[in-house]
mmCIF file of the N, C-alpha and C atoms, coordinates in Angstrom:
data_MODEL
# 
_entry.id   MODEL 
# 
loop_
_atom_site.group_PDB 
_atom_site.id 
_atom_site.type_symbol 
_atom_site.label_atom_id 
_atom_site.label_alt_id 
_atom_site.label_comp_id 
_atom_site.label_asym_id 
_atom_site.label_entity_id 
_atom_site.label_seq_id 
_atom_site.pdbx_PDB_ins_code 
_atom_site.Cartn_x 
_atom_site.Cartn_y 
_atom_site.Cartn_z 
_atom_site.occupancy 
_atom_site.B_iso_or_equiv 
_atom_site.pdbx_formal_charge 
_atom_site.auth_seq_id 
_atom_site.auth_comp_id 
_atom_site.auth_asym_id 
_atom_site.auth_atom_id 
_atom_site.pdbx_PDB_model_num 
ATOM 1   N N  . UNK A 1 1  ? 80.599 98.338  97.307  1.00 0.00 ? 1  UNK A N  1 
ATOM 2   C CA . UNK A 1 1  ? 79.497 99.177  96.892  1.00 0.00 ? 1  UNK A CA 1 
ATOM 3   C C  . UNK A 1 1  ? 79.717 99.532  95.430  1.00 0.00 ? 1  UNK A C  1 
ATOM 4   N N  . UNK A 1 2  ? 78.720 99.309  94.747  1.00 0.00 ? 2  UNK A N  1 
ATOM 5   C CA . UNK A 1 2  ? 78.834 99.875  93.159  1.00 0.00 ? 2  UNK A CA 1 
ATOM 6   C C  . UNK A 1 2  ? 77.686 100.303 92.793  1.00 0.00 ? 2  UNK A C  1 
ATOM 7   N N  . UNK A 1 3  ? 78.022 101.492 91.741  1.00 0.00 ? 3  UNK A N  1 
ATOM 8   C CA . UNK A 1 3  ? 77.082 102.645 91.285  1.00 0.00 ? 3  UNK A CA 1 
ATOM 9   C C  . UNK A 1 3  ? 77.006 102.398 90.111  1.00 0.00 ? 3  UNK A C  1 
ATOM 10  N N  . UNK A 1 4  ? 75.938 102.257 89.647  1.00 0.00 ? 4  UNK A N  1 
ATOM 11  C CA . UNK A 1 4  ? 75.444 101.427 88.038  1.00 0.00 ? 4  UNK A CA 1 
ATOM 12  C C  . UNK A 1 4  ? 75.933 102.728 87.056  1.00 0.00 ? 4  UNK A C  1 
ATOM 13  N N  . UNK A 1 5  ? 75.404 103.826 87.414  1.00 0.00 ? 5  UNK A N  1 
ATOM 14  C CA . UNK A 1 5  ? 75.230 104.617 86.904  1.00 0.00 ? 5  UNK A CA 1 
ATOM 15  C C  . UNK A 1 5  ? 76.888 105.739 85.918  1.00 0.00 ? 5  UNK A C  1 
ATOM 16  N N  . UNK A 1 6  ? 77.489 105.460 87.052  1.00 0.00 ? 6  UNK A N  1 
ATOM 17  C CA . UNK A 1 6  ? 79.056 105.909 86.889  1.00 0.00 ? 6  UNK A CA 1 
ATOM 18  C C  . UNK A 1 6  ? 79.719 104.653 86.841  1.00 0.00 ? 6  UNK A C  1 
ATOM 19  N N  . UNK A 1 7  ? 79.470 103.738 87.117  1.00 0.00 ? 7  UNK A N  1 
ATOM 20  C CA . UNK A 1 7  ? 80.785 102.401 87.148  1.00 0.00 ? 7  UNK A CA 1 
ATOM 21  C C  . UNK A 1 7  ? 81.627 102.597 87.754  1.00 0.00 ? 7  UNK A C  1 
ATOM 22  N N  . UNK A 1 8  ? 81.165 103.021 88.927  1.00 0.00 ? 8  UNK A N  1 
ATOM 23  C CA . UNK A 1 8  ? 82.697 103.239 90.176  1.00 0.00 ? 8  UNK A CA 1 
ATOM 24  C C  . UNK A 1 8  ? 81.984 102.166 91.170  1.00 0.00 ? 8  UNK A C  1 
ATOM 25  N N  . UNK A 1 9  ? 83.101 101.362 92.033  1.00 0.00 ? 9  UNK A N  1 
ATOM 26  C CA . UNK A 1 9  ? 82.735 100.396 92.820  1.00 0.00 ? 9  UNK A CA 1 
ATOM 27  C C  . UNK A 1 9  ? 84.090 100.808 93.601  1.00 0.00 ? 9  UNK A C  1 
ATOM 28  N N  . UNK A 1 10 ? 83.794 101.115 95.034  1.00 0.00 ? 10 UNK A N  1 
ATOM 29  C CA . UNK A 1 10 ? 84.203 101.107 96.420  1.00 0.00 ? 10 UNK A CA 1 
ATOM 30  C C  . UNK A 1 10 ? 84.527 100.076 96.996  1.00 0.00 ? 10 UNK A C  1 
ATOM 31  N N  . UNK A 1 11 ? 85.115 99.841  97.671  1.00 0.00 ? 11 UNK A N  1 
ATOM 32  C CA . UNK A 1 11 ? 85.972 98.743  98.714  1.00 0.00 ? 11 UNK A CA 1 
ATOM 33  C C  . UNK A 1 11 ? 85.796 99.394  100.100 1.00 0.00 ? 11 UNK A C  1 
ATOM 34  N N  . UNK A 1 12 ? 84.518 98.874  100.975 1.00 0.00 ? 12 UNK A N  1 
ATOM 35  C CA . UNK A 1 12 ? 85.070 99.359  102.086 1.00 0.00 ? 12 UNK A CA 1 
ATOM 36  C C  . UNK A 1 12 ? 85.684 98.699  103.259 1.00 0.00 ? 12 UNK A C  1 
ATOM 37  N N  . UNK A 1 13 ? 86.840 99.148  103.918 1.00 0.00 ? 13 UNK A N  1 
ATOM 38  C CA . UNK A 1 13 ? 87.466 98.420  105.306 1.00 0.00 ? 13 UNK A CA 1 
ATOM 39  C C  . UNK A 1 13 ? 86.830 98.565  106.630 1.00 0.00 ? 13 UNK A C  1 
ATOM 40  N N  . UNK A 1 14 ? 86.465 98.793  106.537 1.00 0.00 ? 14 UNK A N  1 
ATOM 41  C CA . UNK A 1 14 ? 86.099 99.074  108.152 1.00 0.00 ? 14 UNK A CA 1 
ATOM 42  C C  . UNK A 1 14 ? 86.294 97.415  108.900 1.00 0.00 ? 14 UNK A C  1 
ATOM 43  N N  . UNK A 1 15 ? 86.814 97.826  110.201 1.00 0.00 ? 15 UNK A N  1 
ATOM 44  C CA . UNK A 1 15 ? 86.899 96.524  110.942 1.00 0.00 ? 15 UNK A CA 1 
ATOM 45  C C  . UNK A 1 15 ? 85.645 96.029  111.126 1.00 0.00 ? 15 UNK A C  1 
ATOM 46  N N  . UNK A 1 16 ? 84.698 96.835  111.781 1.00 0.00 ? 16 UNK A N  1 
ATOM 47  C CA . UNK A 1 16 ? 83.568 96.591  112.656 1.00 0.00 ? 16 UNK A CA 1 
ATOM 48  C C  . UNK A 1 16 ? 82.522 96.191  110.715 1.00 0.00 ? 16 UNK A C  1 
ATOM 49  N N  . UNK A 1 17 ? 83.093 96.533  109.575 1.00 0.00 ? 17 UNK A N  1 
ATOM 50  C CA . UNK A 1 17 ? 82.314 95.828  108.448 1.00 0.00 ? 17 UNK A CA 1 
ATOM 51  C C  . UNK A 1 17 ? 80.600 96.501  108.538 1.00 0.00 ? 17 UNK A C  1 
ATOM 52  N N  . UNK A 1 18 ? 80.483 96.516  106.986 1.00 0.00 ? 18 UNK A N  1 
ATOM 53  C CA . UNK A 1 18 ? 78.800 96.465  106.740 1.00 0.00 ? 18 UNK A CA 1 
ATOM 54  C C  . UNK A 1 18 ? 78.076 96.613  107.780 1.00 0.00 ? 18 UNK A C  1 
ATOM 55  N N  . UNK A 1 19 ? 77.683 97.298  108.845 1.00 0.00 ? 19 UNK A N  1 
ATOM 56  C CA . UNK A 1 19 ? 76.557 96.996  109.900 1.00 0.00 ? 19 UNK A CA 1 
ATOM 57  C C  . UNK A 1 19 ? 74.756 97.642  109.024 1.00 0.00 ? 19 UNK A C  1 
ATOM 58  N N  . UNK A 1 20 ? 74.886 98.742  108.369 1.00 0.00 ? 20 UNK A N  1 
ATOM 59  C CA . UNK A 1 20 ? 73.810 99.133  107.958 1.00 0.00 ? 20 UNK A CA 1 
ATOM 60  C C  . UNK A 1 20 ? 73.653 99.339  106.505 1.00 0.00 ? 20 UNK A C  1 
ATOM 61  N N  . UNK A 1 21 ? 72.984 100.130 105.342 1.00 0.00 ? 21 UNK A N  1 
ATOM 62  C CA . UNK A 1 21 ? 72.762 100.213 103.961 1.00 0.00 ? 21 UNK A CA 1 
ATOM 63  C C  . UNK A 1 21 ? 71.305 101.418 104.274 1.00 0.00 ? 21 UNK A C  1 
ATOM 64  N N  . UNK A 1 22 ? 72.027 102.180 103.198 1.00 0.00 ? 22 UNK A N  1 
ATOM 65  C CA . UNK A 1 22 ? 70.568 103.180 103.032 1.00 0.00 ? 22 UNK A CA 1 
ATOM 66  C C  . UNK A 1 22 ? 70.455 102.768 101.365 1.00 0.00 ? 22 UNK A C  1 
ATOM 67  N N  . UNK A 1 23 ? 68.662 103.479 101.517 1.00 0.00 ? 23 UNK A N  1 
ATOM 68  C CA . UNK A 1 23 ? 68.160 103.153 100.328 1.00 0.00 ? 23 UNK A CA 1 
ATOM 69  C C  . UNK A 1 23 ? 68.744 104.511 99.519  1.00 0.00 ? 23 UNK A C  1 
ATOM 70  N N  . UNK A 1 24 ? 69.170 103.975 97.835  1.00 0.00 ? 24 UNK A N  1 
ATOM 71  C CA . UNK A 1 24 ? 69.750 104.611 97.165  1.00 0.00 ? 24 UNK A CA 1 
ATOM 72  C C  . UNK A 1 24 ? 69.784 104.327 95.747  1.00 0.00 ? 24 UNK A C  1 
ATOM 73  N N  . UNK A 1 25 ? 69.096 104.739 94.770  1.00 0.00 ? 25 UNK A N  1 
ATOM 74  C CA . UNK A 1 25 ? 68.771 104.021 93.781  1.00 0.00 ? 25 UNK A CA 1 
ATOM 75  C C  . UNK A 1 25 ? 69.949 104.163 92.740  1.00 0.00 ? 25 UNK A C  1 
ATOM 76  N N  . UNK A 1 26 ? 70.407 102.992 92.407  1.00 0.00 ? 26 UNK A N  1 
ATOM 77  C CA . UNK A 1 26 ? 71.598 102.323 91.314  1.00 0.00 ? 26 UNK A CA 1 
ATOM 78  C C  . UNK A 1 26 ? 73.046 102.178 91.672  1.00 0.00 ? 26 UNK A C  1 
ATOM 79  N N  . UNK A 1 27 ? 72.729 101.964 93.380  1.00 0.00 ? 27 UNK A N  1 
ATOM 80  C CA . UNK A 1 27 ? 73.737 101.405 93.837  1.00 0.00 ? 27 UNK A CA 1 
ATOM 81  C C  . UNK A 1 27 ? 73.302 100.114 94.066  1.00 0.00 ? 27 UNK A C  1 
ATOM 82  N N  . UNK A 1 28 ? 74.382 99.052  94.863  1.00 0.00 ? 28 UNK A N  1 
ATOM 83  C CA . UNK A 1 28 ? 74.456 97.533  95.130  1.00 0.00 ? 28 UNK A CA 1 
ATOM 84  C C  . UNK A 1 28 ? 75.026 97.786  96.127  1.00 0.00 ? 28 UNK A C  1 
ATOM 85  N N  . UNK A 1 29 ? 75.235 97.129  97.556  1.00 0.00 ? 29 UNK A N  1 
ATOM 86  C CA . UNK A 1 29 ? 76.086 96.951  98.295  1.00 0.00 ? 29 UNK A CA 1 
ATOM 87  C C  . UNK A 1 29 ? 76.031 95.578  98.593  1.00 0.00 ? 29 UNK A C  1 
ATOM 88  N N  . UNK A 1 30 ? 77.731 94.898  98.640  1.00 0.00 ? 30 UNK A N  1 
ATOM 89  C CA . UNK A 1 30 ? 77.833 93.790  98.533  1.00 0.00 ? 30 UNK A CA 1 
ATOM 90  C C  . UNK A 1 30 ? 78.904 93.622  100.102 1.00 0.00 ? 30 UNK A C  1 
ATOM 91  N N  . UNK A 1 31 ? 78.453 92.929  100.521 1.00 0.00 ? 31 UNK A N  1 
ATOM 92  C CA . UNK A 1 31 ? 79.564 92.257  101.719 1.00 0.00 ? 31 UNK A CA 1 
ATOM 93  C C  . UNK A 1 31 ? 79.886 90.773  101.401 1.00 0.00 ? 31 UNK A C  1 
ATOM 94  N N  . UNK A 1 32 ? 81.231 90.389  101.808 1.00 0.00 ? 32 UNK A N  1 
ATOM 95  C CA . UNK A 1 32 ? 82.367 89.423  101.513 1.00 0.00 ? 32 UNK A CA 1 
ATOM 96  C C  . UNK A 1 32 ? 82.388 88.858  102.812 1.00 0.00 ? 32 UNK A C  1 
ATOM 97  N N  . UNK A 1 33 ? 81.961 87.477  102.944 1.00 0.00 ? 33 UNK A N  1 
ATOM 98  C CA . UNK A 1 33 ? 81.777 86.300  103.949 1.00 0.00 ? 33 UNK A CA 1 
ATOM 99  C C  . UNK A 1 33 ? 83.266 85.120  103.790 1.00 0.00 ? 33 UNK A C  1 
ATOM 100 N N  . UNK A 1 34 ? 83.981 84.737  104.675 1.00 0.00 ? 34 UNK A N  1 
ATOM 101 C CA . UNK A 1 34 ? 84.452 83.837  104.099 1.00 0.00 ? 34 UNK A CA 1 
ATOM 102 C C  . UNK A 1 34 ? 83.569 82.344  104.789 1.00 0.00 ? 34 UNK A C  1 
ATOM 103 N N  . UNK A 1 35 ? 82.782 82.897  105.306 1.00 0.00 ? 35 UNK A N  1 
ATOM 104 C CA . UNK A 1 35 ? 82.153 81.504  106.308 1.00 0.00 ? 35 UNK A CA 1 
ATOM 105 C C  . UNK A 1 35 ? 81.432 80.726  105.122 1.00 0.00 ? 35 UNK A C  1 
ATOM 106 N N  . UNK A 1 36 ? 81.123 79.565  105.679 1.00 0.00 ? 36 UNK A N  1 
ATOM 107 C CA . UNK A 1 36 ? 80.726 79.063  104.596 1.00 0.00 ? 36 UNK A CA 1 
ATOM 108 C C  . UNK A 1 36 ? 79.194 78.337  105.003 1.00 0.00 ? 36 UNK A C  1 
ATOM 109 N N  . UNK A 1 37 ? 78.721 79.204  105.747 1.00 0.00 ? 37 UNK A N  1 
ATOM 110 C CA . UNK A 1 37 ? 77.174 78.872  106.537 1.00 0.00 ? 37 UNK A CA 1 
ATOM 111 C C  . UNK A 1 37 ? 75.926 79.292  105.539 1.00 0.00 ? 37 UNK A C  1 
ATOM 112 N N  . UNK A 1 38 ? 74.949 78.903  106.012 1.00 0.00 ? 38 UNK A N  1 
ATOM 113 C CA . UNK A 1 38 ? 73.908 79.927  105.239 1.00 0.00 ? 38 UNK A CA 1 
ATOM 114 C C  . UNK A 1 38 ? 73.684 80.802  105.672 1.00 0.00 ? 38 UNK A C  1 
ATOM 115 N N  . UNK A 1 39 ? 73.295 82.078  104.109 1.00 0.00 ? 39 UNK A N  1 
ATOM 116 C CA . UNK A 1 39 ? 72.830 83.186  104.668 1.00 0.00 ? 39 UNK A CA 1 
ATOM 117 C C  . UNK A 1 39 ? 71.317 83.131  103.810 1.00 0.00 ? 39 UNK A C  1 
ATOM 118 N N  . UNK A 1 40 ? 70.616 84.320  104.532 1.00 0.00 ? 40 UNK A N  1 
ATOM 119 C CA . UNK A 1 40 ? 69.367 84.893  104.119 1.00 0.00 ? 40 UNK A CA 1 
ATOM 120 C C  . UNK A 1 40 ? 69.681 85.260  102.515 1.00 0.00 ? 40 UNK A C  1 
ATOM 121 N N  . UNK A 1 41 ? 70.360 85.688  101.713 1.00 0.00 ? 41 UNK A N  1 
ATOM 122 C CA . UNK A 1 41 ? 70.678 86.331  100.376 1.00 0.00 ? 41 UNK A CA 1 
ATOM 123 C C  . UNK A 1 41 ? 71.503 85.009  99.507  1.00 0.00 ? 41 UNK A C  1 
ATOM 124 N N  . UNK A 1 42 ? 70.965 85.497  98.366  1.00 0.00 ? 42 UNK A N  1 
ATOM 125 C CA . UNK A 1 42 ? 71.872 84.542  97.429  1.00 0.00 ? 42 UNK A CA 1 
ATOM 126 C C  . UNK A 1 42 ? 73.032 84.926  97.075  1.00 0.00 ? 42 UNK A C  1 
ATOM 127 N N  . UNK A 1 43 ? 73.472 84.053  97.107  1.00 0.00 ? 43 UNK A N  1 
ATOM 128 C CA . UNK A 1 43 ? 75.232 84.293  96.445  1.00 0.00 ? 43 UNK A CA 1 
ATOM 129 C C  . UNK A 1 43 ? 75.320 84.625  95.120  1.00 0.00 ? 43 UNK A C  1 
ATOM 130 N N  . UNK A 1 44 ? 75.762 85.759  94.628  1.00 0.00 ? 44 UNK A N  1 
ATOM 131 C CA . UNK A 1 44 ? 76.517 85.434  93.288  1.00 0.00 ? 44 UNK A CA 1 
ATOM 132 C C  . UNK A 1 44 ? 77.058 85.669  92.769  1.00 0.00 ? 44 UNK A C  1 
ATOM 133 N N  . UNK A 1 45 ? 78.318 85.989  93.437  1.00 0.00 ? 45 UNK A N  1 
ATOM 134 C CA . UNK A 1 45 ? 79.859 86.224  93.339  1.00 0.00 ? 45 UNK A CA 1 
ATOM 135 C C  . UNK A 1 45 ? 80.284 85.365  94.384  1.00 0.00 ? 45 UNK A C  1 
ATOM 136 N N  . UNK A 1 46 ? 81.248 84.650  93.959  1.00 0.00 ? 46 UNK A N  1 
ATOM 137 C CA . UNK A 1 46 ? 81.998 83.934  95.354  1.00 0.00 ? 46 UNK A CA 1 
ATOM 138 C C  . UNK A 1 46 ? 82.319 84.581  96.771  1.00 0.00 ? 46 UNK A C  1 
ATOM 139 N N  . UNK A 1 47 ? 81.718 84.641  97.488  1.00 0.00 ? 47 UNK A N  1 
ATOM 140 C CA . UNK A 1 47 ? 82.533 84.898  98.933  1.00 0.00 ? 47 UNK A CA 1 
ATOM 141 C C  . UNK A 1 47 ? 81.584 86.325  98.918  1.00 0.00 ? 47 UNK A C  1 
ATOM 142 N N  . UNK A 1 48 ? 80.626 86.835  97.951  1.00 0.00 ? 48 UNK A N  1 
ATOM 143 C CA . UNK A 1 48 ? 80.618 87.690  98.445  1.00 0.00 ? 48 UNK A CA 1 
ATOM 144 C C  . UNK A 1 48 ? 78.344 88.156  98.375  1.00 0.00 ? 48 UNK A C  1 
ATOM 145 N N  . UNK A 1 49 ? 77.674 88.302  99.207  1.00 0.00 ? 49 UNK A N  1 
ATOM 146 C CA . UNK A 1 49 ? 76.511 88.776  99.391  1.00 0.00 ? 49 UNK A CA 1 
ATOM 147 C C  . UNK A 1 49 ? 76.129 89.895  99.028  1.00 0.00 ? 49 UNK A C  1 
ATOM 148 N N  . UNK A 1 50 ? 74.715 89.576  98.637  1.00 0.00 ? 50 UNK A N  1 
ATOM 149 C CA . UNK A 1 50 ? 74.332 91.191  98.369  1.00 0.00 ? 50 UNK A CA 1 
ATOM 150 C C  . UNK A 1 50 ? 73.590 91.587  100.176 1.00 0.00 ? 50 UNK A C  1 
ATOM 151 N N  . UNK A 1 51 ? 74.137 93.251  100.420 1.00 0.00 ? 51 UNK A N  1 
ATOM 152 C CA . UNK A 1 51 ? 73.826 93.619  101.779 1.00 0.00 ? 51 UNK A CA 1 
ATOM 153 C C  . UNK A 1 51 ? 72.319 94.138  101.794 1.00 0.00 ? 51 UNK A C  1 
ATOM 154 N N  . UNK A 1 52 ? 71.173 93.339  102.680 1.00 0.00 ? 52 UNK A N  1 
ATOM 155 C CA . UNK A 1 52 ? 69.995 94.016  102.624 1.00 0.00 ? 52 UNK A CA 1 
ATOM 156 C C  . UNK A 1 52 ? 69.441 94.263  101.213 1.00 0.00 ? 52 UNK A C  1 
ATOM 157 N N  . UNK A 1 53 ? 69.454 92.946  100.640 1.00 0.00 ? 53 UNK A N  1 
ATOM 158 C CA . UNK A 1 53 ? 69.104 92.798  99.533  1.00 0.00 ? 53 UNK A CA 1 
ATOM 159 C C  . UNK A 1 53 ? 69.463 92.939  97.978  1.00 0.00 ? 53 UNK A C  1 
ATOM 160 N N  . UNK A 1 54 ? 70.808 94.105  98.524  1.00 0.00 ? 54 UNK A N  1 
ATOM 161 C CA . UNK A 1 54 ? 71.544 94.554  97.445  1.00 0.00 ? 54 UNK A CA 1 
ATOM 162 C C  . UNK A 1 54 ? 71.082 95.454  96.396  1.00 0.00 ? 54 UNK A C  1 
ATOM 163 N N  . UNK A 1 55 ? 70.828 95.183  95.730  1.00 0.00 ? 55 UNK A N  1 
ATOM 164 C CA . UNK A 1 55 ? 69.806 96.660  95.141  1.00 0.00 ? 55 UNK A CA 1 
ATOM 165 C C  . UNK A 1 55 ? 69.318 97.097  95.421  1.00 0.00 ? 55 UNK A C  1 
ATOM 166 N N  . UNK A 1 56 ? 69.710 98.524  94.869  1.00 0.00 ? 56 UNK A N  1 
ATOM 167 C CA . UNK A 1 56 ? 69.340 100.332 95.486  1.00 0.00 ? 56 UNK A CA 1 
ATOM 168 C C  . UNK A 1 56 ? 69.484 100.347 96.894  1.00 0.00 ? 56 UNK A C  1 
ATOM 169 N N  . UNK A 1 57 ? 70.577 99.947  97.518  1.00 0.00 ? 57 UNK A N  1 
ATOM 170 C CA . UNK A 1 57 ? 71.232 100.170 98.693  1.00 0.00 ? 57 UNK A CA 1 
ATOM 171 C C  . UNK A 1 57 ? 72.497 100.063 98.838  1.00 0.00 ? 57 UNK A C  1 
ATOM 172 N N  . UNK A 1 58 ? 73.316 101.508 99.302  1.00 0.00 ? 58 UNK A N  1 
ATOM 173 C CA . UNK A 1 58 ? 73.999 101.700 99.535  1.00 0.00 ? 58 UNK A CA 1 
ATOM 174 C C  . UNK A 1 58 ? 75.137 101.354 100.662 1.00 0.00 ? 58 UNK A C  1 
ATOM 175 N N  . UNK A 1 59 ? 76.180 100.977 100.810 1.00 0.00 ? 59 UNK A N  1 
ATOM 176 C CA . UNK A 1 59 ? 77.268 100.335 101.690 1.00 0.00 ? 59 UNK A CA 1 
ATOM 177 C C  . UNK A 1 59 ? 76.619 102.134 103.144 1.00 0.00 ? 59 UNK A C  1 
ATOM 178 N N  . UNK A 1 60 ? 76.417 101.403 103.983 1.00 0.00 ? 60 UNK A N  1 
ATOM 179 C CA . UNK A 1 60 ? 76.997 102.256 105.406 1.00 0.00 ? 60 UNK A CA 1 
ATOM 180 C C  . UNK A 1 60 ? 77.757 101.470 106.758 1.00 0.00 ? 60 UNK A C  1 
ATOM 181 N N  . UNK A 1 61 ? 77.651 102.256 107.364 1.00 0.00 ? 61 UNK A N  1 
ATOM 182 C CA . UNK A 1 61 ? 78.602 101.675 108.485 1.00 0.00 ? 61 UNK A CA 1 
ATOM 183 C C  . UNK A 1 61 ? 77.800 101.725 109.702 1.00 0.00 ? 61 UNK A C  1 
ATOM 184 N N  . UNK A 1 62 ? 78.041 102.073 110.917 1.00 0.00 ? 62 UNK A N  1 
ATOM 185 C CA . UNK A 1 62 ? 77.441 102.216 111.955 1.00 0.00 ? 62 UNK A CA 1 
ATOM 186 C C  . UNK A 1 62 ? 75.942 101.966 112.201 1.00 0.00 ? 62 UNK A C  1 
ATOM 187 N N  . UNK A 1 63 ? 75.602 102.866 110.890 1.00 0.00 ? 63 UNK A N  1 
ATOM 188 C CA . UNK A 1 63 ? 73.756 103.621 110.718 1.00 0.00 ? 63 UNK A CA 1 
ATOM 189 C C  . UNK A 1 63 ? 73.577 103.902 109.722 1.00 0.00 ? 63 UNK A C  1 
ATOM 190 N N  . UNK A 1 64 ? 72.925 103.985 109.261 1.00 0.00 ? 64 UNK A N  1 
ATOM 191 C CA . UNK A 1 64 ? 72.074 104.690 107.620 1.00 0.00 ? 64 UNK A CA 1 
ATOM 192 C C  . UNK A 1 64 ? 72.882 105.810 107.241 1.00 0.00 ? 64 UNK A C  1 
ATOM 193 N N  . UNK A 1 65 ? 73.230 106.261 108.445 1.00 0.00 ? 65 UNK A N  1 
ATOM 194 C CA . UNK A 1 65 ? 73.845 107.995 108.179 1.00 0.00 ? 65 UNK A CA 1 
ATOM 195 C C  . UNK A 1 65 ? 75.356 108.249 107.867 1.00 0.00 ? 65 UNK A C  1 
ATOM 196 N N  . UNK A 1 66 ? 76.070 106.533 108.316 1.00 0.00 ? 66 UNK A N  1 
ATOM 197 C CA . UNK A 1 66 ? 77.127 106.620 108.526 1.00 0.00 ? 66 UNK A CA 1 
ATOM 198 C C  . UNK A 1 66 ? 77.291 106.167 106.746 1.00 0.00 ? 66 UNK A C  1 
ATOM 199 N N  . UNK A 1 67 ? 78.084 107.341 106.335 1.00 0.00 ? 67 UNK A N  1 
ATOM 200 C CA . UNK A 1 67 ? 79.261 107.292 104.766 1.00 0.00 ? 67 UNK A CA 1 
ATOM 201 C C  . UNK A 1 67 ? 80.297 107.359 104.644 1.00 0.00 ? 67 UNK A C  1 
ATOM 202 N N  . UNK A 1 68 ? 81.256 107.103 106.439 1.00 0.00 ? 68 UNK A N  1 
ATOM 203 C CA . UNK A 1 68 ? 82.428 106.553 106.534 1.00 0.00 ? 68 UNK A CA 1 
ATOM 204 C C  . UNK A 1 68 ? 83.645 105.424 105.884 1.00 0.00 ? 68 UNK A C  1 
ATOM 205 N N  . UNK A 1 69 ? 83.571 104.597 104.834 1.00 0.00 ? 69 UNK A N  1 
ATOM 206 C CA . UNK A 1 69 ? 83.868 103.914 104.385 1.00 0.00 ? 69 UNK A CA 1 
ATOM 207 C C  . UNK A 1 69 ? 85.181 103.129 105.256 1.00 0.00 ? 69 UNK A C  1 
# 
């Protein structure tokens, strides 16, 4: 997850990974694939997707609500 605005970018672990993204303007949330299938989103960083389009959406977990990292 990265915030345009401050230049801080998050790493999140979670096992269960990316399940949701809320809308959030001048963030990115990016999830890291190592598969090498197609997805719906373009690549453009190696290995890694933009989540739900990636701009102005924020990394969540569970649900929209979840800011568990």
């Amino acid at each position: 997850e990265y915030n345009s605005g401050s230049g801080r970018c998050e790493v999140w672990t979670r096992l269960e990974g990316i399940r949701a993204t809320a809308s959030v303007p001048g963030y990115q949330c990016w999830q890291y694939s190592s598969s090498s299938g197609t997805t719906q989103t373009t690549t453009l960083i190696v290995g890694f997707n933009e989540a739900d389009g990636g701009n102005n959406r924020a990394c969540r977990g569970s649900s929209p609500s979840d800011n568990l990292a």
